[in-house]
C-alpha positions as CSV (number, residue, x, y, z in Angstrom):
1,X,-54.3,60.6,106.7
2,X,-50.7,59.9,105.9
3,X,-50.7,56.8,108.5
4,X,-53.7,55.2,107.4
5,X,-52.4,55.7,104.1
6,X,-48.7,53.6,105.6
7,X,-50.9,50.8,107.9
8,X,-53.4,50.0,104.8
9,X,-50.4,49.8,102.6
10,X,-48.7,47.4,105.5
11,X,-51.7,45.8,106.1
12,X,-51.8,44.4,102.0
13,X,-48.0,44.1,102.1
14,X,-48.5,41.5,105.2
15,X,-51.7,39.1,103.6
16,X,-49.7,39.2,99.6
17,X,-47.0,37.8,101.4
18,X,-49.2,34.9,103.6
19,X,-50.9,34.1,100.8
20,X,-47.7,33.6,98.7
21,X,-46.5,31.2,101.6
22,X,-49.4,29.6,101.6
23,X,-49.6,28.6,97.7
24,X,-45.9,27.3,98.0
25,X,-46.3,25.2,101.0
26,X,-50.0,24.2,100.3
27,X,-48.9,22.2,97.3
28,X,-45.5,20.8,98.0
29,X,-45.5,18.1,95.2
30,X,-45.6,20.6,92.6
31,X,-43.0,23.0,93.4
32,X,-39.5,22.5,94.6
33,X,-37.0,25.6,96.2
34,X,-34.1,25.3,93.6
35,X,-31.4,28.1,93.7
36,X,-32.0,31.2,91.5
37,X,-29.8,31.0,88.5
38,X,-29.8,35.0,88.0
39,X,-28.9,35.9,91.6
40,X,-25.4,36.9,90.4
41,X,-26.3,38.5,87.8
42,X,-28.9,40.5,89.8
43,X,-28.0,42.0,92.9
44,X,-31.6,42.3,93.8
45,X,-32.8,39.0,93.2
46,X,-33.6,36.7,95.8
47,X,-31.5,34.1,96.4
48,X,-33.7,30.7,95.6
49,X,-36.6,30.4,93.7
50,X,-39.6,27.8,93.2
51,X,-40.1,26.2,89.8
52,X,-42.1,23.2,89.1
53,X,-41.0,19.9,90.2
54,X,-41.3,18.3,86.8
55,X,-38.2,20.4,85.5
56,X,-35.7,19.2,88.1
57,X,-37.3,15.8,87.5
58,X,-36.8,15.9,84.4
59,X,-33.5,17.4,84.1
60,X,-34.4,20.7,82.5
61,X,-31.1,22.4,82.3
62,X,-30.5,25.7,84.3
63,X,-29.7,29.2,82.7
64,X,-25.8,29.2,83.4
65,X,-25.8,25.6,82.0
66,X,-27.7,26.0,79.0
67,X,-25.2,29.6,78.4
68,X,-22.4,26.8,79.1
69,X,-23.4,24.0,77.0
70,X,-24.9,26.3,74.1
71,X,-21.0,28.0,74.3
72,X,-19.4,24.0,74.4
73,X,-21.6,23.6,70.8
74,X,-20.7,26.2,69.4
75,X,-17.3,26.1,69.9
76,X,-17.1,22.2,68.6
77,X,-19.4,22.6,66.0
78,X,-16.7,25.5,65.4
79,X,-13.8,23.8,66.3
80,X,-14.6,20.4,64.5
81,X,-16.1,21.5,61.2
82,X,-12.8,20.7,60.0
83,X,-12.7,17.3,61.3
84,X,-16.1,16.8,60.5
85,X,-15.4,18.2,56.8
86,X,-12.5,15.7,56.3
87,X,-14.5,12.7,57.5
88,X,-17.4,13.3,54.5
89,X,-14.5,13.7,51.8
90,X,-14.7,10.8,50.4
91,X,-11.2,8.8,49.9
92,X,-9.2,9.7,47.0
93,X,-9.3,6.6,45.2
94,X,-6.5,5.7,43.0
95,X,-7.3,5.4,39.7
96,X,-5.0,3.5,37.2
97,X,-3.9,4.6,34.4
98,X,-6.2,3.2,31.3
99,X,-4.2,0.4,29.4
100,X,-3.0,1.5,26.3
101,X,-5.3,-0.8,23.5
102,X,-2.7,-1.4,20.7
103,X,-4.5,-0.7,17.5
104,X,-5.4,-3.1,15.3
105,X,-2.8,-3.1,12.1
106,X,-3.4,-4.8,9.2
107,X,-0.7,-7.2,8.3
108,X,1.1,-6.0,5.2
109,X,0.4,-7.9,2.3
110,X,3.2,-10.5,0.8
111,X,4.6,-8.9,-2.2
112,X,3.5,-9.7,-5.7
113,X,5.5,-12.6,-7.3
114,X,6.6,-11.4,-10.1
115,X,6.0,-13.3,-13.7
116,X,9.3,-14.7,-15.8
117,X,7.8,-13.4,-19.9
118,X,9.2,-14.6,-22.6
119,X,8.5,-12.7,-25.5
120,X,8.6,-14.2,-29.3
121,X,8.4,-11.7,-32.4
122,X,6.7,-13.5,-35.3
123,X,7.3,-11.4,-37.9
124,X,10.8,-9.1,-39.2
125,X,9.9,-6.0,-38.0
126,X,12.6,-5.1,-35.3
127,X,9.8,-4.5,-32.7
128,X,11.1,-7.2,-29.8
129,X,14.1,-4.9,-28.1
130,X,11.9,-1.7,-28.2
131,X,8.4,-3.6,-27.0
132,X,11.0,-5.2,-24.1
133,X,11.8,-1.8,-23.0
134,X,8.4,-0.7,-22.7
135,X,7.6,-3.4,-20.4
136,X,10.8,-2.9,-18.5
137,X,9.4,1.0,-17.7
138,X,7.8,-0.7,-15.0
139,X,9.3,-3.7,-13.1
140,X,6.4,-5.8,-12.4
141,X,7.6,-8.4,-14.8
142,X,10.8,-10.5,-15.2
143,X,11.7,-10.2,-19.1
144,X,14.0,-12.8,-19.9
145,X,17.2,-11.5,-22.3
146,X,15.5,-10.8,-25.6
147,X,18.8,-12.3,-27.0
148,X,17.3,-15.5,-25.8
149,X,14.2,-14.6,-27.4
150,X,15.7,-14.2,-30.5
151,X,17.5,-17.1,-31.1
152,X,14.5,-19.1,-30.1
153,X,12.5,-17.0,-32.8
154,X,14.8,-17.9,-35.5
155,X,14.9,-21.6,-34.9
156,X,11.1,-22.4,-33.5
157,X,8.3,-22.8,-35.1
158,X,5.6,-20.3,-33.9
159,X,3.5,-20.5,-37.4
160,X,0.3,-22.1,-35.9
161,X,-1.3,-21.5,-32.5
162,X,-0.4,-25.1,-32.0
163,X,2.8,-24.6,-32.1
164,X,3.1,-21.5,-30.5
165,X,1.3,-23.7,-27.6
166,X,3.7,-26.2,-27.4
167,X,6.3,-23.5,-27.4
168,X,5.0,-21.5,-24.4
169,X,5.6,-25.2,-22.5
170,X,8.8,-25.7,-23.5
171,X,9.7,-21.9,-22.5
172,X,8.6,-23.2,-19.2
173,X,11.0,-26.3,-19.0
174,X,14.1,-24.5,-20.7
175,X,14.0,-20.6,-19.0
176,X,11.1,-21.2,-16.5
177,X,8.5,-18.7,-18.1
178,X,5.5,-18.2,-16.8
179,X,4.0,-16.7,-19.7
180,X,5.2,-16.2,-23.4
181,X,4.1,-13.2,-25.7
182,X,3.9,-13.7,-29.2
183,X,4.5,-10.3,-31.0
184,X,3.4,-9.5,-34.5
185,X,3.0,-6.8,-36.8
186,X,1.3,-8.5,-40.1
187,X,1.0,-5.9,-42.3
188,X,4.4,-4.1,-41.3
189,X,4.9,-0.8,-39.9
190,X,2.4,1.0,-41.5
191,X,0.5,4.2,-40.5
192,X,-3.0,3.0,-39.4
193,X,-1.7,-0.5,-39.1
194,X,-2.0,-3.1,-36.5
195,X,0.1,-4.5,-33.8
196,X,-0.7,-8.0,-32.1
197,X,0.2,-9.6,-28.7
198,X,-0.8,-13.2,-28.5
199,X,-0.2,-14.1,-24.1
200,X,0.5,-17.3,-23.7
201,X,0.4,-19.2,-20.2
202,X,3.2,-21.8,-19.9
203,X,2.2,-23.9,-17.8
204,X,-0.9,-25.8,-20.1
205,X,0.3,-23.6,-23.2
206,X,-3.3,-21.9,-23.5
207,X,-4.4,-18.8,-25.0
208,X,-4.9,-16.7,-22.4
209,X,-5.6,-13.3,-24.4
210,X,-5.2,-11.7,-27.9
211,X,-4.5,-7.8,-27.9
212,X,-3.7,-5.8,-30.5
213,X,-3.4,-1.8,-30.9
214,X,-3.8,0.1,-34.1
215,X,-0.5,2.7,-35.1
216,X,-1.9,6.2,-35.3
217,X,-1.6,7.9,-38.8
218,X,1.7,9.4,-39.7
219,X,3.4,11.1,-43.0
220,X,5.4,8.1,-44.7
221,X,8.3,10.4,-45.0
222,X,8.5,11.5,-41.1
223,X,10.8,9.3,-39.5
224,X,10.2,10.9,-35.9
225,X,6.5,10.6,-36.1
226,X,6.4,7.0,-37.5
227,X,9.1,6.4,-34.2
228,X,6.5,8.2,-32.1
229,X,3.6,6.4,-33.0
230,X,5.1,3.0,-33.2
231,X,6.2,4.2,-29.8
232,X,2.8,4.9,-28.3
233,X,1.3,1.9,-29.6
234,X,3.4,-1.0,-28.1
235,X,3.1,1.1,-24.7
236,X,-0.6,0.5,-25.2
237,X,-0.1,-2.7,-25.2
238,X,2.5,-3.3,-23.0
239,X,0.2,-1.6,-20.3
240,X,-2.7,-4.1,-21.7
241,X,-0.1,-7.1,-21.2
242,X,0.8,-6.0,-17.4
243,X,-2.5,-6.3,-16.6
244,X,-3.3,-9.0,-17.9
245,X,-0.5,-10.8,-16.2
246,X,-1.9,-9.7,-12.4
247,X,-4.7,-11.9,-13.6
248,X,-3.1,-15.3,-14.3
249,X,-2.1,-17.2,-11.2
250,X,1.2,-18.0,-10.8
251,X,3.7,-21.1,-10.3
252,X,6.7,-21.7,-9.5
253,X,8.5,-25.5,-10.4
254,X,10.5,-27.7,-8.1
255,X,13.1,-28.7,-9.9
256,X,15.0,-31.2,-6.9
257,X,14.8,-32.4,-3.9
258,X,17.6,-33.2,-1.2
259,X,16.6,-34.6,2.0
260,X,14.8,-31.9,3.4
261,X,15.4,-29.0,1.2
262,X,13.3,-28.6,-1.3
263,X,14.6,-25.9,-4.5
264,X,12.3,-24.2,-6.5
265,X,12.8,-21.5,-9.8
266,X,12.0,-18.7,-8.0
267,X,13.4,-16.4,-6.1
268,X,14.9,-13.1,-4.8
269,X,14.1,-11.4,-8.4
270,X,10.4,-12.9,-8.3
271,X,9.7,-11.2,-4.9
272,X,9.8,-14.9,-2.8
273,X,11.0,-13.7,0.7
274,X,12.4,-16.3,3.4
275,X,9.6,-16.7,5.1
276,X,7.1,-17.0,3.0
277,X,4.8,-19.9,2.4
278,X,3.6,-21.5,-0.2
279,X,1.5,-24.3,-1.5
280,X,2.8,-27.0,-2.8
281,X,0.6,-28.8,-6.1
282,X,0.9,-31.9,-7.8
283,X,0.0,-32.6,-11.2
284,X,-2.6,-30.5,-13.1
285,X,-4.6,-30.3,-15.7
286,X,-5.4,-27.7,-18.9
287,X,-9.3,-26.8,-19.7
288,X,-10.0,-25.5,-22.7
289,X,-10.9,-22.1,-23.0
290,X,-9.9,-21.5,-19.1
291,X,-6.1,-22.5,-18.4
292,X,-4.1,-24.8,-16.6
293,X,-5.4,-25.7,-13.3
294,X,-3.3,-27.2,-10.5
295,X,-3.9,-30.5,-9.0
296,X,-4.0,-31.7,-5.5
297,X,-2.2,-29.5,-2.9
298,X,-0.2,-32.0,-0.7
299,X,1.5,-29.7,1.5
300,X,2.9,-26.2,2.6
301,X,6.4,-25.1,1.8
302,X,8.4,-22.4,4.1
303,X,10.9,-20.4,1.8
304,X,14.0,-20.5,4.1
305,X,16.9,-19.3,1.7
306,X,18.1,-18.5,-1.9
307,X,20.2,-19.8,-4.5
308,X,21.6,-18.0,-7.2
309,X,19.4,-14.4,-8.3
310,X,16.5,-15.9,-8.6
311,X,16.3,-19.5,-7.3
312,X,15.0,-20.8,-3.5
313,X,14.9,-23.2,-1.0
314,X,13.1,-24.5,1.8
315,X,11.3,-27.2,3.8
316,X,7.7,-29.0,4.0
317,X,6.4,-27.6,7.2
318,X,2.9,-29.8,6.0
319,X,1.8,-32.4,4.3
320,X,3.4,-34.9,1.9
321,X,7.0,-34.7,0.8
322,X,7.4,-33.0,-2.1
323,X,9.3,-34.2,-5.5
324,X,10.8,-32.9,-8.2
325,X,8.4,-31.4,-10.9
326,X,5.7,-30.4,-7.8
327,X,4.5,-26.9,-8.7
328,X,4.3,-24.3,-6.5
329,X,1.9,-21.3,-5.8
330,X,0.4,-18.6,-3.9
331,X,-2.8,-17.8,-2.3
């Protein structure tokens, strides 16, 4: 039994093994003999092996080579992330620093010119010197020396608005006023009476604008509450009369002319700084009920230096030459 069992077995072994042959060498186009890959790794693998001709054709990659070149990848995908890491950053791009945009600064504006008043007390009452030193409290007028003021007072005559008119003109030409005050109390120093300031421009001689301020009540007999209240009342109008004057347009006078240098009446104590330019008017005229008004401007002058405390000089730097009695003025 045993060696039937062994010659059947035998017998199987011998036609599986023709009939392998005779697949691999019945089709030789398909199949090629390549050598097996796993034949180290095996001890008991056969040496070669077929595989389909289309993979050597091809160039389908054996094991150890694919174990090689999948090792190769990883190590340079590895090894060259770095690289490859640096290549995508992007540049650093310099970047300069924004310019600075200077901000926009208004240009300071010129300082007032200060008015020249002259100030005229109509009636006896011993109010010029203490009105004087209310308007002094705060310099934005020139008060020319009340001595002045008095002697003119005594000897001019002031009785009409005519003549206080023609006064305020002739202020102009003598102490270069720009405006004269004409200071009354009519009916004394009285409680509940009334003081009046007539303003005066001097360049026409027009009424410009009648204040007046009524004196607060007060005991006859109380010296220091007739001095207070007198007191408040020409501060009133002191106050009234400053602004008043920062609405009339001022001018200055040229009073000569050498070469070049043209002087005017106004100066360091007016506010004129070197450097500052005015217009230069010639002629004028006086509308009633308005004021004087200037006439043609003919040119620009440049303040370049000062004479005396309140005198200047400079040159034309446009227009026509300018002559003695021109007026000048500001914007």
């Amino acid at each position: 039994m045993g060696i039937r069992t062994s010659l059947l077995i035998l017998s199987l072994i011998t036609l599986a093994g023709c009939a392998g042959n005779h697949n691999a060498i019945s089709s030789p186009q398909e199949y090629v003999e390549i050598d097996n890959p796993a034949f180290t790794l095996s001890p008991g693998a056969p040496a070669t092996i077929w595989v389909p001709r289309s993979y050597v054709e091809s160039s389908i990659p054996r094991g150890g080579e694919l174990i090689e070149k999948g090792y190769d990848a990883l190590r340079g995908t590895s090894s060259g992330s770095g690289t490859q890491q640096q290549a995508v950053q992007q540049p650093a791009v310099s970047v300069s620093a924004p310019i600075p945009v200077p901000a926009t600064v208004k240009a300071a504006p010129a300082p007032r010119v200060r008015n020249r008043i002259f100030t005229v007390e109509l009636s006896q009452n011993g109010l010029l010197a203490q009105f004087n030193e209310e308007m002094a409290k705060a310099p934005a007028e020139l008060m020319i020396d009340p001595a002045k003021a008095a002697f003119v007072a005594r000897y001019a005559a002031v009785a009409t608005p005519a003549e206080r008119a023609d006064l305020a003109v002739k202020l102009r030409e003598d102490f270069g006023a720009n405006l004269a005050l004409f200071l009354s109390a009519p009916e004394g120093i009285a409680s509940g009476s009334s003081v009046t300031v007539e303003i005066y421009e001097c360049n026409g001689g027009t009424l410009v604008k009648s204040l007046t301020a009524e004196i607060s009540s007060f005991a006859p007999a109380d010296k220091a509450a007739r001095g207070a209240a007198l007191s408040a009342t020409l501060r009133k109008l002191a106050g009234e009369v400053k602004d008043v004057a920062n609405l009339v347009p001022w001018y200055g006078k040229v009073v000569t002319v050498e070469g070049e240098r043209v002087y005017i009446n106004a100066g360091k104590e007016s506010g004129i700084m070197i450097g500052r330019v005015l217009n230069v008017y010639r002629g004028g005229k006086v509308l009633v009920n308005l004021g004087f008004a200037p006439g043609q401007r003919i040119g620009l002058l440049e303040i370049t230096g000062y004479v005396g405390t309140d005198g200047a000089f400079g040159i034309v730097k446009q227009g026509a030459k300018a002559l003695t009695a021109d007026l000048v003025g500001v914007e």
